[in-house]
N, C-alpha and C positions, 0 to 999 in steps of 0.2 A: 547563602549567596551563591555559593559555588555550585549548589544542587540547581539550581533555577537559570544561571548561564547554560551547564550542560543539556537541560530538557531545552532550552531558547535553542539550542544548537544544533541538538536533534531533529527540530521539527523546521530550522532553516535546511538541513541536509536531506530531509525528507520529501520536502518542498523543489528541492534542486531536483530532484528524479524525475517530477514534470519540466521544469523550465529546462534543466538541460536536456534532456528526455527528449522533446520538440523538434530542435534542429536535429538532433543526431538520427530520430526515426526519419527523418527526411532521406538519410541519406542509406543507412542499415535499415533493414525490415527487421520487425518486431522479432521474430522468432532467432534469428541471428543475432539479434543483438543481445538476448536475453540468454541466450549460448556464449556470450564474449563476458558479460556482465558477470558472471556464473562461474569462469572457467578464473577470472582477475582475482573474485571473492573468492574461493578456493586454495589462490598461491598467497594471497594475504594471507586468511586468517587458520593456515598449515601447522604454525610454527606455534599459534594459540590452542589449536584440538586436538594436532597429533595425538599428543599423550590422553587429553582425554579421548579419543576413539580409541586407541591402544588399550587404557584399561574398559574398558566396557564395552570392546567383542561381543561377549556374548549378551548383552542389552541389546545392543543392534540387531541380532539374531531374530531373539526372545519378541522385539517391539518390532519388524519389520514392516507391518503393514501400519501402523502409526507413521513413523518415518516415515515411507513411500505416500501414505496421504495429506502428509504437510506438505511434502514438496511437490504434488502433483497441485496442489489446489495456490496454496502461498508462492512456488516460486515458477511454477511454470507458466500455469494459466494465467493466473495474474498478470505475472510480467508481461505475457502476450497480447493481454486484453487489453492494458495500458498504452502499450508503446504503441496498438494496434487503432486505437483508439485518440489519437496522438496524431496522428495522419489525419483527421477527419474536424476536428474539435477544436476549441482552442483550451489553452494553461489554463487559462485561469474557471474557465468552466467545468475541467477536469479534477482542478483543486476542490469546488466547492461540490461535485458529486464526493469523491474521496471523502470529504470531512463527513459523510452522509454512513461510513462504516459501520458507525456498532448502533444503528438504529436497523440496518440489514443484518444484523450478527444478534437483533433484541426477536428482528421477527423471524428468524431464520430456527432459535430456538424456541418460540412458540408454537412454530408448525412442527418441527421436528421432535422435539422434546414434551410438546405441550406448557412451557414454560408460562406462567399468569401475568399478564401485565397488571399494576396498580392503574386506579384511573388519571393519576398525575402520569405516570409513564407513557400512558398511550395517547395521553396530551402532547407529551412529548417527542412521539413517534407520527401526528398527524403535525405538528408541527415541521418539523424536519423534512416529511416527506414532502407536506407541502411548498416549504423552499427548494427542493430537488425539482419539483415537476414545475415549479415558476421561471428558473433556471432552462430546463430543457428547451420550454414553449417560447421563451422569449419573453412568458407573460402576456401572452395575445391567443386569443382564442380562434383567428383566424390559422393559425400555425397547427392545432389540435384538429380540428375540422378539414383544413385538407390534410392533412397529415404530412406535414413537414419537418418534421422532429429531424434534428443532426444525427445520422449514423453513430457517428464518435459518440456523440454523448448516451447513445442505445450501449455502445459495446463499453463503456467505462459502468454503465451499470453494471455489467456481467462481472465485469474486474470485480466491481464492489462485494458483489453476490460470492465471488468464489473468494473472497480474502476473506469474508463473514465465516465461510464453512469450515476456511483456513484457522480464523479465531478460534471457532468452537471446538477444534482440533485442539488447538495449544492449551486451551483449560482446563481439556480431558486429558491431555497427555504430557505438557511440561514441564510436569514435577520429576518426572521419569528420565531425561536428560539433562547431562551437563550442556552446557550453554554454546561453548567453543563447540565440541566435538560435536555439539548435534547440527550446528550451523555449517561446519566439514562437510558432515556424510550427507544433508540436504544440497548441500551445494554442489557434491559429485553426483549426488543419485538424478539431482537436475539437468546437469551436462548430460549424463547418460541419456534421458528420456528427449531432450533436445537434438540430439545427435541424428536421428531416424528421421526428425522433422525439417532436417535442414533440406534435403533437396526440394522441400516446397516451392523453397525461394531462391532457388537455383542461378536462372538468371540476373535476380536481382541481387545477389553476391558479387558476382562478377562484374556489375556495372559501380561497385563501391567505389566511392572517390575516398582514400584512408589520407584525407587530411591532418596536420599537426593539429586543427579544433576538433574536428570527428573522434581521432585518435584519445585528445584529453578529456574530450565527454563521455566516451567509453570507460577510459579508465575511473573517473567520477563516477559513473553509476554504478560499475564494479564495488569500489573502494568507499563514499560515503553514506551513500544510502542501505548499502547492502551491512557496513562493518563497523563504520565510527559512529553513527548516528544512533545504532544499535545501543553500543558500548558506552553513549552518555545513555542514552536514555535509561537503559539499565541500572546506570551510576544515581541518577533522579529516583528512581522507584525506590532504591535500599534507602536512600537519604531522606523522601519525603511520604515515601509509600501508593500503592498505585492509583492510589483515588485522586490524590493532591495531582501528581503528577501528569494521567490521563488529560488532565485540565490542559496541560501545553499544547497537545495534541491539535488542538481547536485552533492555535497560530497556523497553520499548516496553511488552511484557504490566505489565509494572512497576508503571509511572506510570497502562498504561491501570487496572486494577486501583484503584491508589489513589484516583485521579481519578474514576472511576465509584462510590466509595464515599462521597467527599466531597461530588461535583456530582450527582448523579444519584442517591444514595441506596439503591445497590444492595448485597446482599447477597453476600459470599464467600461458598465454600464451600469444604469442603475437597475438594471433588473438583476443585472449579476451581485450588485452590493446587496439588495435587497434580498435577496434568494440565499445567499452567506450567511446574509445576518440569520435568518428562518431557523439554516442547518444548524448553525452552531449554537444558537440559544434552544433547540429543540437535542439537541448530542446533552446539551447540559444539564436540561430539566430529568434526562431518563439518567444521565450518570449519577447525579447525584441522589434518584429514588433508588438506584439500584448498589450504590459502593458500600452502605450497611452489610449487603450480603455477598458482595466481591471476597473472594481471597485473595492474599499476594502473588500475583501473575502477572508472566511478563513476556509479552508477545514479540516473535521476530519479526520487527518491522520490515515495508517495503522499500 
């Protein structure tokens, strides 16, 4: 019971990274905020890596260019393409690309890897994709023909695309890190490469209004998404294994959904309900052809 509150928990705090994500790109541009976000999860989770970055120096060393491409793919670009995307889009439309992940991460390794799909899988993957692009269109083919597709929902693909290559990063290489410590040194080596990027948004630093809400949304994305959500979720994998557990993940459009309808005041639609349902019963038909050949891995969530 206690495994299945913390995955529900996980993918509520996962879900909060769009809904609060929303307002506060309103007011922070993506690449700054993804520098705030970054520098919060670093003073949290210090006191958890220290030691492991301490003893495995020379890991760090040794794996440098692993390291450097998790964090360029999972926490830079990501984050950038999200919150960038965020500006443009609404939640709940954001949520149900997101939940479109490891169907980018199935075909991401077929081209790359040459990886086989089963023919239930690729059922699985024209499903899904097909409720992503139901989703984008509106479901109307006058949208597709002049071509009116949402910007946002073009660059939340990208996200998706670069947190796929992010994935296939973590299954080649996160047996090789401790958990804390590798979330540490991605977390500074992100600040670092942020740092150079910030005079893009120069002006638009200077016009931040650091609200008591802006302020507490920062620290939220800092602090759940990036650290606690993690740490249940992790807690679910050991307790139920990642195949069971991957299953929560699918609440994600869910709660973003709900959440976006409560806080944000946005409207459903039935293309958006229908388009969810697509992804997430198409995420489920490829997970479940494909967790036979899974190993226990466990990915740093966004």
């Amino acid at each position: 019971m206690k495994a299945y509150l913390l995955l529900i928990l996980a993918a509520i705090f996962y879900a909060g990274n769009l809904i609060i994500g929303k307002p506060v790109t309103a007011e922070i541009p993506p690449i700054t905020l993804s520098f705030f976000r970054y520098i919060i999860a670093a003073f949290v989770i210090f006191p958890l890596g220290y030691k492991e970055w301490k003893n495995n120096r020379a890991l760090w060393k040794k794996e440098w260019k692993a390291i450097l491409a998790l964090s360029v793919t999972g926490l830079v670009l990501f984050n950038i393409f999200v919150y960038l995307a965020l500006n443009y889009t609404t939640t709940i439309n954001a949520g149900i690309v997101e939940a479109s992940t490891p169907i980018f991460t199935l075909l991401l390794a077929f081209i790359l890897f040459g990886d086989r799909f089963t023919a239930k899988q690729l059922f699985g993957v024209f499903i899904s994709l097909f409720g992503v692009f139901f989703v984008i269109t509106k479901g109307s083919l006058e949208v597709i023909t002049n071509l009116q597709i949402n910007i946002g929902d073009l660059i939340m693909l990208l996200a998706m695309v670069s947190w796929s290559v992010y994935s296939i990063f973590i299954k080649q290489h996160t047996w090789k890190f401790p958990t804390y410590g590798a979330l540490l040194v991605m977390s500074v080596i992100a600040i670092i490469l942020f740092i150079p990027l910030l005079p893009i948004e120069w002006e638009e630093i200077q016009q931040i209004n650091w609200s008591w809400a802006i302020i507490g949304g920062t620290l939220y994305l800092g602090i759940f998404p990036s650290l606690i959500a993690l740490m249940a979720y992790n807690k679910g994998v050991q307790e139920l294994g990642p195949s069971r557990a991957s299953i929560f993940l699918n609440l994600i459009p869910v709660f973003t959904m709900i959440g976006a309808v409560i806080f944000l005041k946005e409207q459903i639609s039935f293309v958006q309900i229908l388009g969810g349902l697509f992804v997430i019963i198409g995420v489920m038909i490829t997970n479940r052809m494909g967790k036979k050949k899974n190993k226990s891995t466990t990915e740093i969530e966004s």
